[in-house]
C-alpha positions, 0 to 999 in steps of 0.5 A: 576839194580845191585846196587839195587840186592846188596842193597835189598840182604843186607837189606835182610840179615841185617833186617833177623839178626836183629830178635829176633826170635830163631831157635832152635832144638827141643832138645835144649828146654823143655815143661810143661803144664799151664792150660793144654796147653803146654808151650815152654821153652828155656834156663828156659825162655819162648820161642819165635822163631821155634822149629824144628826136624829131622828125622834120615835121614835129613828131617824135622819131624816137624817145628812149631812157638813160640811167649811167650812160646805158640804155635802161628802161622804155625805147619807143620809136616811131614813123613820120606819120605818128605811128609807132615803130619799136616799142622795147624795153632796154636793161643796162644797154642791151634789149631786154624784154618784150620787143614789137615792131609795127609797119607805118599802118599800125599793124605789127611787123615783129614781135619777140622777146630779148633776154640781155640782148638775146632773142628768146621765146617766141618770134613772129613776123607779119606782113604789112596788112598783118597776115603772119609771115613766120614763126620761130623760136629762139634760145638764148639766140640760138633758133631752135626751129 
């Protein structure tokens, strides 16, 4: 049993090593803009990997994937405090997918979902001790009500 620990953890190990993926502060890399979505550059080259920044004092502020240059995959956010901010999803550099928003308590602000960076479905927001403010529809964008 703990040769099979000892292999698993190496295979871990080498297989992580292995990546191409970069991890790299947000510092370390530039934005521009390609038809209007942002774009991730790191030592001039489009960037593939996690992008990630700290607060002051040694928190995540946010922590996002990059495949090609674009957004792509999970963006989490968070406030100083430690609490999550923004937990979304990004496909090819534009928001895709469920979309959540949390007030600096841990109650949620907003929650929607994106379909290639439009709203769609259903959208609510709630207050900051978590009563529900509104409630509306989107499609494709539009709001429907």
């Amino acid at each position: 049993m703990r040769r099979l620990q000892i292999l698993i953890t190496l295979l871990i190990f080498f297989v992580g090593c292995t990546s191409p993926d970069l991890r790299v502060h947000a510092s370390e890399v530039n934005e521009g803009k390609e038809s209007g979505i942002d774009v991730v550059y790191y030592e001039g080259e489009k960037f593939s990997g996690t992008v990630y920044q700290n607060w002051d004092n040694g928190n995540i502020n946010y922590i996002y994937e990059v495949k090609d240059g674009l957004k792509h995959g999970s963006y989490k956010g968070y406030w100083e405090n430690g609490q999550i901010h923004t937990d979304a999803y990004y496909k090819n550099g534009l928001k895709h997918g469920e979309y959540n928003g949390y007030w600096n308590n841990g109650n949620p602000s907003t929650t929607t979902t994106y379909v290639e960076g439009e709203r769609h479905g259903d959208y609510t927001f709630h207050d900051y001790n978590g009563n529900l403010v509104s409630e509306s529809t989107y499609r494709n964008g539009v709001k429907l009500n």
